[in-house]
N, C-alpha and C positions, 0 to 999 in steps of 0.2 A: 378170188377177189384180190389176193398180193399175188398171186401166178409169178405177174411181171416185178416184179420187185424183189426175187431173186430168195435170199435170208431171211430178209428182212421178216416173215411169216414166220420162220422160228424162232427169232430175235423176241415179236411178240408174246409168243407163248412162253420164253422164256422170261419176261419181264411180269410176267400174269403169275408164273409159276414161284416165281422171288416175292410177289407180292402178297400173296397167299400165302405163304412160307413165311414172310415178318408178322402177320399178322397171327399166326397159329402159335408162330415164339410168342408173342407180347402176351397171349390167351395160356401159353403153359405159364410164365412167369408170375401169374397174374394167380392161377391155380396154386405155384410151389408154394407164393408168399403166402396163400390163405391156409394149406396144410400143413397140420404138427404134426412132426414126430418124437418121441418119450426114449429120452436116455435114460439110465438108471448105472450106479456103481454100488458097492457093498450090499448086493442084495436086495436091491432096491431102499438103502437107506436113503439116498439121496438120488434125487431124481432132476432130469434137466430138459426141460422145453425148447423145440425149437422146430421155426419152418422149415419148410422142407427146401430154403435156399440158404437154410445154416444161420440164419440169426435164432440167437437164444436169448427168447420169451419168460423164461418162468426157470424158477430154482425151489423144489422141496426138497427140505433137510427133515430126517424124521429128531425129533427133540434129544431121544435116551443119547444122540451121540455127541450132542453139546456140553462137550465137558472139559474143560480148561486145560489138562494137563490130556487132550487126544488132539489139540490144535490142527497138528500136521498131519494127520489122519482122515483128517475133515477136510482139510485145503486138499487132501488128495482122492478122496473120494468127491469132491465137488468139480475139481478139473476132470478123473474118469468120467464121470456122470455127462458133464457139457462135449467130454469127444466121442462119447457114446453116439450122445443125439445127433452131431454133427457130420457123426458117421455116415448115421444112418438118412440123415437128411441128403448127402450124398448119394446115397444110394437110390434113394427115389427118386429123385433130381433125375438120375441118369436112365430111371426105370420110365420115367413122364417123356421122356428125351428117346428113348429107343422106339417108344408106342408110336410120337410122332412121326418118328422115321420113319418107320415101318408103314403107318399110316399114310407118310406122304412118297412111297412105293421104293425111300431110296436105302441101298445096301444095307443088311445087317451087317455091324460096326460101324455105320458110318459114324462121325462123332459131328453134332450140331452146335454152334456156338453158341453162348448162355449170352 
């Protein structure tokens, strides 16, 4: 049917193939922002929510460690806790990221833009 028209025939499939391809990103994006993942520091004293595109949702502090004179204890296990999560939100980020790829037949490592 493009015989005569030379590229142009892989031109389209390559325009079909990019199209496809923004639409499977907007559907992972869509996936990250709706899953949490659960940071945690001291043991799980304090815990940090957050999607799996790294915004942080939620902050549990367990109470025994609210105590006036562990201030800085607190402030540092609430920062652990939120890079914990954000770690880990990463992490799945790049695990949703490799499935597509794989899925859509191109190189292990390729890396996909977010």
């Amino acid at each position: 049917m493009l015989k005569g028209l030379g590229g142009l025939g892989d031109m389209a499939k390559m325009m079909k193939a990019a199209t496809d391809m923004q639409a499977k990103m907007a559907e992972m994006q869509e996936m990250l922002a709706q899953t949490v993942v659960l940071g945690e520091a001291g043991a799980g004293l304090v815990r940090a929510r957050a999607t799996a595109k790294g915004e942080v949702t939620g902050l549990d502090i367990d109470p025994s460690i609210l105590v006036a004179s562990e201030k800085e204890v607190v402030e540092d296990l609430i920062l652990a806790a939120i890079r914990d999560a954000q770690g880990k939100a990463t992490a799945r980020a790049q695990q949703e990221m490799a499935k597509l790829a794989e899925g859509m037949g191109l190189p292990p490592g390729m890396k996909l833009p977010f």
